[in-house]
C-alpha positions as semicolon CSV with decimal commas, in nm:
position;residue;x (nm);y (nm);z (nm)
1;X;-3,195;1,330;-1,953
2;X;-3,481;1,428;-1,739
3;X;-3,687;1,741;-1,923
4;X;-3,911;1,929;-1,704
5;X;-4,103;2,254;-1,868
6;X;-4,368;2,442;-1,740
7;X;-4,582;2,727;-1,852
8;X;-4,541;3,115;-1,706
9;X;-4,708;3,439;-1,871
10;X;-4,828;3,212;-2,129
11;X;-4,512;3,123;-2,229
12;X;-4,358;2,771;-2,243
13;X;-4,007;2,779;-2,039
14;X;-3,741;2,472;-1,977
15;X;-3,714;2,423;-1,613
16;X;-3,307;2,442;-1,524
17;X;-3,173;2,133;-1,339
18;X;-2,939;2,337;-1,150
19;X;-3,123;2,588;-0,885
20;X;-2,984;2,835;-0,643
21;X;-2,978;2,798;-0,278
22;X;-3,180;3,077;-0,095
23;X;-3,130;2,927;0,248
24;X;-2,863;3,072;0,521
25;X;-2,680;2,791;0,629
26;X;-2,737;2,709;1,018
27;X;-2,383;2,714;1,153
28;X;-2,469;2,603;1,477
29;X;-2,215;2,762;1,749
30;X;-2,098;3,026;1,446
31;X;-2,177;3,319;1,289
32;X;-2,526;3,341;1,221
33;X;-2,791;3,574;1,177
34;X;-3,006;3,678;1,469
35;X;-3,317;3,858;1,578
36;X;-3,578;3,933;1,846
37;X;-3,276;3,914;2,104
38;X;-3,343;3,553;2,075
39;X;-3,025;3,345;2,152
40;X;-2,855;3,188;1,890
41;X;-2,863;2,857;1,772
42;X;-2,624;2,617;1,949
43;X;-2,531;2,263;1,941
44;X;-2,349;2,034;2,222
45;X;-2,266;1,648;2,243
46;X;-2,557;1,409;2,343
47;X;-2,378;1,280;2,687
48;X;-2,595;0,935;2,774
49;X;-2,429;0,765;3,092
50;X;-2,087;0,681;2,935
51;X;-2,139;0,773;2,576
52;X;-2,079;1,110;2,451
53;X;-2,174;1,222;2,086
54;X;-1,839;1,355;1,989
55;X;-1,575;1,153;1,789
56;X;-1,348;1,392;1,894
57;X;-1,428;1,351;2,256
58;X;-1,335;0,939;2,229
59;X;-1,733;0,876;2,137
60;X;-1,838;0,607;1,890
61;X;-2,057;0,831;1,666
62;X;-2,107;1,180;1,620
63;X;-2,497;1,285;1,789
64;X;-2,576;1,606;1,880
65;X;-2,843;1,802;2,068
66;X;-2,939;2,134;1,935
67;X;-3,124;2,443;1,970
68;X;-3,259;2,695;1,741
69;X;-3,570;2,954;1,743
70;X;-3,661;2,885;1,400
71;X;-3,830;3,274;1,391
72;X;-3,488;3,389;1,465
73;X;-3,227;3,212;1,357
74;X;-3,202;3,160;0,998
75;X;-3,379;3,124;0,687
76;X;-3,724;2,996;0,807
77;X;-4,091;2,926;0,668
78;X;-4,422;3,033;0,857
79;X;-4,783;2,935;0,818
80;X;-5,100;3,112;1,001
81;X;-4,992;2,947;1,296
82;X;-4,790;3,213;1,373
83;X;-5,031;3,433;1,487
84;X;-5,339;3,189;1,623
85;X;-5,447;3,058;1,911
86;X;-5,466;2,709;1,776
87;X;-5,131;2,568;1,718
88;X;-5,119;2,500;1,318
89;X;-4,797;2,319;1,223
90;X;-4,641;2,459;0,868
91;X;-4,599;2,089;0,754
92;X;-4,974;2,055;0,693
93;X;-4,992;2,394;0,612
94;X;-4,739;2,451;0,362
95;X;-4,842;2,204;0,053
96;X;-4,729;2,404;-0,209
97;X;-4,396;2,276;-0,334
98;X;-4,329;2,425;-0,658
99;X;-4,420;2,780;-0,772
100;X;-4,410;3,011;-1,092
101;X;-4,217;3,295;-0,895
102;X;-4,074;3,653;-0,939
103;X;-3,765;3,806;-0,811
104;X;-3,719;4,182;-0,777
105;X;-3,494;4,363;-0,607
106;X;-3,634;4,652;-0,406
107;X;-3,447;4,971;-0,230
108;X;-3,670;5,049;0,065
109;X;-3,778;5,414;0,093
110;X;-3,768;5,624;0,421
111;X;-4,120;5,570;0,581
112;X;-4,162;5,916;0,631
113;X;-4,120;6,017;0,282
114;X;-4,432;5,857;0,111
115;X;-4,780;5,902;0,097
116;X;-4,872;5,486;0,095
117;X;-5,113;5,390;0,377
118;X;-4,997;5,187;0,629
119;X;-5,148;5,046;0,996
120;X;-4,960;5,281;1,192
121;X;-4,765;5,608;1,206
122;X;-4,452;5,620;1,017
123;X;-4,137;5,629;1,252
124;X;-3,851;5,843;1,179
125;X;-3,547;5,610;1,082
126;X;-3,765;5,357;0,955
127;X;-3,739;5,230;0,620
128;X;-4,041;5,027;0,380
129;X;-4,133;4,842;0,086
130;X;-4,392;5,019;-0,101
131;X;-4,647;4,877;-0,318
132;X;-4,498;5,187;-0,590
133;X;-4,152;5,032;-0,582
134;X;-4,248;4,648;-0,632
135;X;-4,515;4,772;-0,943
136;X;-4,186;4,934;-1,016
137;X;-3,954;4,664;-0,985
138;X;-4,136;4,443;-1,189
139;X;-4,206;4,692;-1,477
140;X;-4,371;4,491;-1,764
141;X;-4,435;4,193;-1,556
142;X;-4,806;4,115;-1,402
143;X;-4,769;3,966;-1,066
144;X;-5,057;3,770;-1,110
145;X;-4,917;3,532;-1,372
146;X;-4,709;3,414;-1,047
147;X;-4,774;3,245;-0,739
148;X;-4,473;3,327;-0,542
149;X;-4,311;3,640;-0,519
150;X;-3,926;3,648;-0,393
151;X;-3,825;4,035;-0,273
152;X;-3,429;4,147;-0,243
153;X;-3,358;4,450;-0,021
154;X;-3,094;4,666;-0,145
155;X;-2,817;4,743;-0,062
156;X;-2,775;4,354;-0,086
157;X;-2,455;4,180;0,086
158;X;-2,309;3,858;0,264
159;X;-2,345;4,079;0,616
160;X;-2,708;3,938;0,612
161;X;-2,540;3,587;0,661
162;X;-2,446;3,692;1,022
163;X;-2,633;3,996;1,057
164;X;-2,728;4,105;1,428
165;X;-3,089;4,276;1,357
166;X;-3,163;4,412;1,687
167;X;-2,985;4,753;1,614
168;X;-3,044;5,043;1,432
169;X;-3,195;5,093;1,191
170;X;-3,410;4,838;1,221
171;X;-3,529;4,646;0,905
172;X;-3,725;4,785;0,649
173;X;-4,060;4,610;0,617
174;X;-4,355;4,610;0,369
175;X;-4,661;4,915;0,360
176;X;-4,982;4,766;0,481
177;X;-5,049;4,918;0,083
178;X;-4,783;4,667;-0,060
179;X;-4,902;4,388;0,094
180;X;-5,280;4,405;0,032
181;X;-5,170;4,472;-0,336
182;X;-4,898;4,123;-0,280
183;X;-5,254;3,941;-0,177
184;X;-5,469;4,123;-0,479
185;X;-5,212;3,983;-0,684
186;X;-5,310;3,586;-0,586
187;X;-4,918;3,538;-0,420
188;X;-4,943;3,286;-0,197
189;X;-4,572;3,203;-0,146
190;X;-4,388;3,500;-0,013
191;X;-4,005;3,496;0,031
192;X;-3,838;3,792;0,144
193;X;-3,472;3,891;0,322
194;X;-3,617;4,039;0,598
195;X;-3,623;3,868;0,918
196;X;-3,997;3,970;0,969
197;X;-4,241;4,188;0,690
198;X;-4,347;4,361;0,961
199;X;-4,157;4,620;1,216
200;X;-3,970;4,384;1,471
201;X;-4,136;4,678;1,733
202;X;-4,483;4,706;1,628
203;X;-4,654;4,676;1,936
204;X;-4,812;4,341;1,800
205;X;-5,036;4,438;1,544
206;X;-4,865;4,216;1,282
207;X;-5,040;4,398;1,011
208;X;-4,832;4,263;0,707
209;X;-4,859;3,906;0,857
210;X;-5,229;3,937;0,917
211;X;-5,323;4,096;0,577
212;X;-5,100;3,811;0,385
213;X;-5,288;3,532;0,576
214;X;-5,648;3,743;0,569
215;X;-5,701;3,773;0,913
216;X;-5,855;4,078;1,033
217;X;-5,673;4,323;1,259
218;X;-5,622;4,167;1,577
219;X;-5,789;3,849;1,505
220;X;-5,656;3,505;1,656
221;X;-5,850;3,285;1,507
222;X;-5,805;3,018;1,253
223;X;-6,118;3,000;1,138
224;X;-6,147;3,351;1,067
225;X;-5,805;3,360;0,827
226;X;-5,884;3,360;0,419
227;X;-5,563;3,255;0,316
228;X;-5,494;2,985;0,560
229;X;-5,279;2,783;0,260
230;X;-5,008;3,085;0,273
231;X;-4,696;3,080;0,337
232;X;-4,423;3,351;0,459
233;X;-4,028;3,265;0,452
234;X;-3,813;3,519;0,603
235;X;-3,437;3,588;0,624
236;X;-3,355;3,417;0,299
237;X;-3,005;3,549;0,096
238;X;-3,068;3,545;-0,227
239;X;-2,678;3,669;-0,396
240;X;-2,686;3,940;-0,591
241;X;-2,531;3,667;-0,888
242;X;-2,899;3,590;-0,914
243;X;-3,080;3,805;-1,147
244;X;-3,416;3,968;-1,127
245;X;-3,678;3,723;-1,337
246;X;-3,895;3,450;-1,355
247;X;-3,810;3,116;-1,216
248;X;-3,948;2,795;-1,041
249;X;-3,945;2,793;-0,673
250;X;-3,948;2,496;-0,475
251;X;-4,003;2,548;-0,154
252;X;-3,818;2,285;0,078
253;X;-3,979;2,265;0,494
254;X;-3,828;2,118;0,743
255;X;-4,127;1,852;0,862
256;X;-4,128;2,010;1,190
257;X;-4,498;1,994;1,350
258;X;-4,474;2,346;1,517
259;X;-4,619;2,687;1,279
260;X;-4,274;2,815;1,173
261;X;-3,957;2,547;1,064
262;X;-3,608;2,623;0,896
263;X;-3,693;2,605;0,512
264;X;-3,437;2,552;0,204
265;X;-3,582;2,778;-0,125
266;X;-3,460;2,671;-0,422
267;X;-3,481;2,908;-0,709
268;X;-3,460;2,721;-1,058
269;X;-3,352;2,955;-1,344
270;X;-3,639;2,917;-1,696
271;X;-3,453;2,882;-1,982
272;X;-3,622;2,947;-2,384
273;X;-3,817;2,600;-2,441
């Protein structure tokens, strides 16, 4: 029996061999979630002169063609790339495997009801992430002994497997306040519900996405981001069965060479060493 432990808080925990999915499965021609009025992801038979990639259809093998905007379509991982000029690929980008991370479950606020500074006027019938409600959620916790932070919107429910997120309201996202506290902290593995941290209508500032990767407002530039190493993965599901803690992340890419690529998070429970 294989016994993996590591260290968190100063305490020494017994890494679980049994982890929970975070990933939305990609049902390709099915429900699925979708965003940015991007189609969804589809699939259809290879067809090669005679041949066609269907069993069903009389074919020798099964070999499909699909397509997918990873941004959009399910549970996905970004790197700086996102938001540069140069294309960055989140395979080279995206090195760290396994984390020290910390869930908390958060019920975004109405962004017209608090004080916190953020990049741009609050919009009636938006709703936020505050950096009060995550120093909240984690109550006697300190961020900092963590390098990946996993955030659960409430209310929390299997509609987010399918959900369609270009209506109203649209989805909450984090305070320019919250996430300049997230980067204070030293997380540099962020995995959230949402399918973006920042307002799907923001009229491209990015401001949450450019804070994380320290890149100044506006800025395209590789060379000018701090935090080039970070990573963002959006539109997880993490099941409410899954309770608010410490565990070990490890953080599965797809080796796709392009800055964003579906991603499988894998939260392993810490049990008393």
């Amino acid at each position: 029996m294989e016994n993996l432990t590591i260290e968190v808080a100063g305490r020494r925990w017994r890494v679980a061999a049994q982890g929970h999915d975070l990933s939305i499965p990609m049902r390709f021609n099915e429900a699925q979630p979708t965003f940015f009025g991007a189609p969804a992801a589809s699939e259809r038979p290879l067809a090669a002169g005679s041949f066609v990639g269907d069993v069903r259809q009389g074919g020798s093998c099964n070999c499909s063609v699909h397509t997918l905007t990873p941004h959009c379509n399910g549970t996905h991982t970004e790197c700086v790339g996102h938001i540069t000029q140069e294309r960055l690929s989140v395979r080279e980008l995206a090195t760290r495997h396994l984390s020290a991370a910390r869930l908390v479950s958060i019920e975004p606020v109405p962004a017209t009801a608090i004080a916190e500074r953020h990049d741009s006027a609050p919009i009636a019938g938006d709703f936020v992430i505050t950096q009060g409600a995550l120093q909240e959620a984690l109550g006697l916790a300190t961020l900092a002994d963590y390098r990946a932070l996993i955030v659960r919107t409430l209310p929390n429910d299997a509609t987010k497997l399918s959900r369609n997120y270009d209506g109203d309201p649209p989805p909450p996202y984090f305070t320019a306040a919250a996430m300049r506290w997230i980067v204070a902290q030293g997380v540099d593995t962020l995995v959230v519900d949402l399918p973006s941290i920042d307002r799907a209508q923001d009229g491209g500032r990015l401001a949450a996405h450019r804070i994380f990767w320290g890149m100044p407002p506006g800025g395209v530039c590789a060379a000018a981001a701090t935090r080039n190493q970070a990573t963002i993965t959006e539109m997880a599901f993490i099941d409410n069965a899954i309770a608010d803690g410490p565990y070990l992340l490890n953080l599965q890419v797809a080796p796709f060479a392009i800055d964003a690529a579906p991603s499988r998070p894998i939260l392993l429970p810490l049990l008393p060493a």
